[in-house]
N, C-alpha and C positions, 0 to 999 in steps of 0.2 A: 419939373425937378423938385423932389420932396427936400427942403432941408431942416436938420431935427439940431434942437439947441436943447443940452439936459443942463440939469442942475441939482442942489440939494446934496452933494455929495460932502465930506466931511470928517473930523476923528470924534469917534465915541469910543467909549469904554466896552468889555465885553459884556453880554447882555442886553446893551444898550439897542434901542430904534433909531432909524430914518429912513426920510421918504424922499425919493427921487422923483424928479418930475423931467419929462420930455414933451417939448412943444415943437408943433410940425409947423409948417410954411402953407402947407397948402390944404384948397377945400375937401380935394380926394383924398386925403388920409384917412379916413373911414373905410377905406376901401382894401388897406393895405392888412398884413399882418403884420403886428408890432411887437418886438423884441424885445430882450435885455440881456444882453453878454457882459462877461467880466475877462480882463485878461491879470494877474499879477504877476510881478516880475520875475523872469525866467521862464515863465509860462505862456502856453499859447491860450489865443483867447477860446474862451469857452462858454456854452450857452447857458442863460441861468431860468429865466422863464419867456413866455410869449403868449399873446393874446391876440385871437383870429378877428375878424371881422365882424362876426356872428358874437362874439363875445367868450367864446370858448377858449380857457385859460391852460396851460400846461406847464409843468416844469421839469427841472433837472434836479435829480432823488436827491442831492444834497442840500436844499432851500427848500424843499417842503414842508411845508405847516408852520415854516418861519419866513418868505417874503408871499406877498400876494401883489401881481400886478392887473392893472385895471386901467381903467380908458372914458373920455367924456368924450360928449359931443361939442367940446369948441378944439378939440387937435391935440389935445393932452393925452401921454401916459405916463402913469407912475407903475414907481415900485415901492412899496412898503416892506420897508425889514426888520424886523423883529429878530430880537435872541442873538444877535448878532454875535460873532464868534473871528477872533486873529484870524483864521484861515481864509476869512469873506473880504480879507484886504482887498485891493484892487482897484484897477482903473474901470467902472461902470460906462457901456454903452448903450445907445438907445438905438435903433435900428429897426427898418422899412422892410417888409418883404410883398412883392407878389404872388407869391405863394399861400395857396390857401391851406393844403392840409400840414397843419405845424410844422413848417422849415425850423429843422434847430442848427443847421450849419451854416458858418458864416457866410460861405459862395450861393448863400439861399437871399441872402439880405441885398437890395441893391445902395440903399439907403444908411449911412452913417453921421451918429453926431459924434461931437467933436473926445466927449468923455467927460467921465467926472472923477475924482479921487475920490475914495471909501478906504478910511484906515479905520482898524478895529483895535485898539490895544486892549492888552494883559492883564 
């Protein structure tokens, strides 16, 4: 049983950086495809990037060229956000898949941490 503890979440100003980090439990987390959803309120949650096993990184057209997520060898992922913008508000998830070719839907993920808040203001 993978379990993911994130962190780093937070209020910055618009334009403003930060960087999320999510730590696994376990030695097979290398093995997983790892995640980052966001859901804000009234909303359902929604995928924002993810990064395969192999290191192959993907995202969702609206964080492009502004978050980059990446991955070590002690169980770490982050997401780094740049340019950040009010509408990136949100509760930030970190998230497991066995899935190898880019799951972006959440029924693809077995694995959930608990979330982080990311408020962007004005």
């Amino acid at each position: 049983q993978v379990q993911l503890v994130e962190s780093g979440g937070g209020l910055v100003q618009a334009g403003g950086s930060l960087r999320l980090s999510c730590a696994a439990s376990e030695r097979t987390f290398d093995r997983y495809t790892m995640g980052w959803f966001r859901q804000a309120p009234g909303k359902e949650r929604e995928f924002v990037a993810g990064i395969r096993s192999d290191g192959d990184t993907y995202y969702e057209d609206s964080v492009k060229g502004r978050f980059t997520i990446s991955r070590d060898n002690a169980k770490n992922t982050f997401l780094q956000m740049k340019s950040l913008k009010p509408e990136d508000t949100a509760v930030y998830y970190c998230a497991a898949s066995s899935t190898y070719y880019y799951p972006k839907g959440s029924y693809e993920y077995t694995y959930w941490g608990q979330g982080t808040q990311v408020t962007v203001s004005s």
